[in-house]
C-alpha positions, -999 to 999 in steps of 0.1 A, spaced: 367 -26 -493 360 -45 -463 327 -30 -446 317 -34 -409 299 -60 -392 289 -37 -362 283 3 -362 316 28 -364 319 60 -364 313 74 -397 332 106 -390 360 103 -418 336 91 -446 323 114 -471 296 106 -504 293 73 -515 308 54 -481 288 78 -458 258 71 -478 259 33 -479 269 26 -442 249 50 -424 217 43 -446 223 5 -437 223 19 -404 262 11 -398 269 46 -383 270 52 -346 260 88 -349 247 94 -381 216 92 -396 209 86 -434 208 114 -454 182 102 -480 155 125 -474 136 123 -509 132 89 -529 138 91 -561 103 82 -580 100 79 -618 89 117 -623 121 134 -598 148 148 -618 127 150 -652 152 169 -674 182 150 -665 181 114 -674 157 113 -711 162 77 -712 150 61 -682 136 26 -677 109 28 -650 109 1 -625 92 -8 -589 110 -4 -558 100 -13 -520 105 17 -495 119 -3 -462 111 26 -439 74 30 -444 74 -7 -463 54 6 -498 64 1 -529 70 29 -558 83 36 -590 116 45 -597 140 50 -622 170 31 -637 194 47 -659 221 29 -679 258 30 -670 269 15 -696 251 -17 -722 245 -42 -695 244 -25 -661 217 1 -647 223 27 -619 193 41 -596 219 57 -569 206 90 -573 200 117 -541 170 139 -553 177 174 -541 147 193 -521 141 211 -551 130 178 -570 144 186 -601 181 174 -596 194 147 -589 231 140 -578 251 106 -575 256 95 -535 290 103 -542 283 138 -541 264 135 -511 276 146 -477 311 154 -496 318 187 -481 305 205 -515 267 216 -518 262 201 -551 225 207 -551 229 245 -544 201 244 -519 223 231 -497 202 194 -490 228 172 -502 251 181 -471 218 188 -447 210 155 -430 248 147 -428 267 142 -392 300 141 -409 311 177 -413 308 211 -395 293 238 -417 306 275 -413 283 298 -394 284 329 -422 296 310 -452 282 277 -473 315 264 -465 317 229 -449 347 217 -430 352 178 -416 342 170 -381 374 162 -373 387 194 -382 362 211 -357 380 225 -319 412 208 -334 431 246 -324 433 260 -359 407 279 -382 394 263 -408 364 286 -412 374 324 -425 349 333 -397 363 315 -371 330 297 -363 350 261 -362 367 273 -331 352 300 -318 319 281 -305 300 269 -274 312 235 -283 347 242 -284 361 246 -246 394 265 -254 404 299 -243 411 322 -272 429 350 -247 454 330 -233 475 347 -205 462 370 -172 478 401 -194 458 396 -225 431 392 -203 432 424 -182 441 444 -212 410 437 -236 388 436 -203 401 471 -199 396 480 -239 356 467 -234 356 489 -206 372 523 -225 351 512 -259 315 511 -236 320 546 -218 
């Protein structure tokens, strides 16, 4: 995978990619969804056999614990996205994915990459959104301020449900 030297649009990347570039602030419009860092007490019933270690938070540049878990006998992960609720924690692959994994919905919250449904927790791509066809069983992906298309195309579809709003209001 050959990652970029200057910031792209991160539009088409989901989890693990979207994580990675727009956290390393490789994202022209996106902001890194890593809300809540994963100390040594997040997540408590999920990974019994953690290794504690110290990490350095570059934002407000302090270190904390954290925690490592093994992948396999040589290799440790710590790329976990601790949901708001503190108690789960889900890969970055998971993470701005279109799915809420978390079921609170914070895994997809702080992402720029998707559109979410207006009465639904139903998330479509970005590039799906004003594209001319519904994605969204409530139409909300084209039917929006956003989206400058006329949904009553033609003068006589026009006159007719101006005329119904009329009839329906008296």
């Amino acid at each position: 995978i050959k990652l970029p030297v200057t910031p792209t649009s991160c539009d088409h990347l989901f989890g693990e990619s979207y994580v990675y570039l727009s956290c390393k602030d490789l994202c022209t419009t996106s902001t890194c969804p890593l809300v809540n860092l994963p100390t040594y007490n997040s997540c408590p019933n999920q990974f019994p056999k953690r290794v504690g270690t110290y990490a350095l938070d570059y934002k407000r540049k302090k270190p904390y614990v954290t925690f490592l878990t093994g992948r396999n006998e040589k290799y440790y992960d710590n790329q976990y996205f601790v949901c708001n609720d503190t108690n789960t924690c889900i890969p970055y692959k998971k993470v701005c994915d279109l799915v809420s994994d978390c079921g609170d919905g914070s895994d997809e919250a702080g992402c720029s990459n998707h559109f979410k449904c207006r009465t639904a927790d139903y998330y479509i791509p970005k590039t799906q959104k004003c594209d001319g066809t519904f994605h969204c069983l409530d139409q909300s992906d084209e039917c929006n301020d956003h989206c400058s298309k006329e949904i009553l195309q033609g003068y006589g579809l026009k006159i007719m449900s101006w005329a119904f709003g009329v009839v329906a209001f008296c």
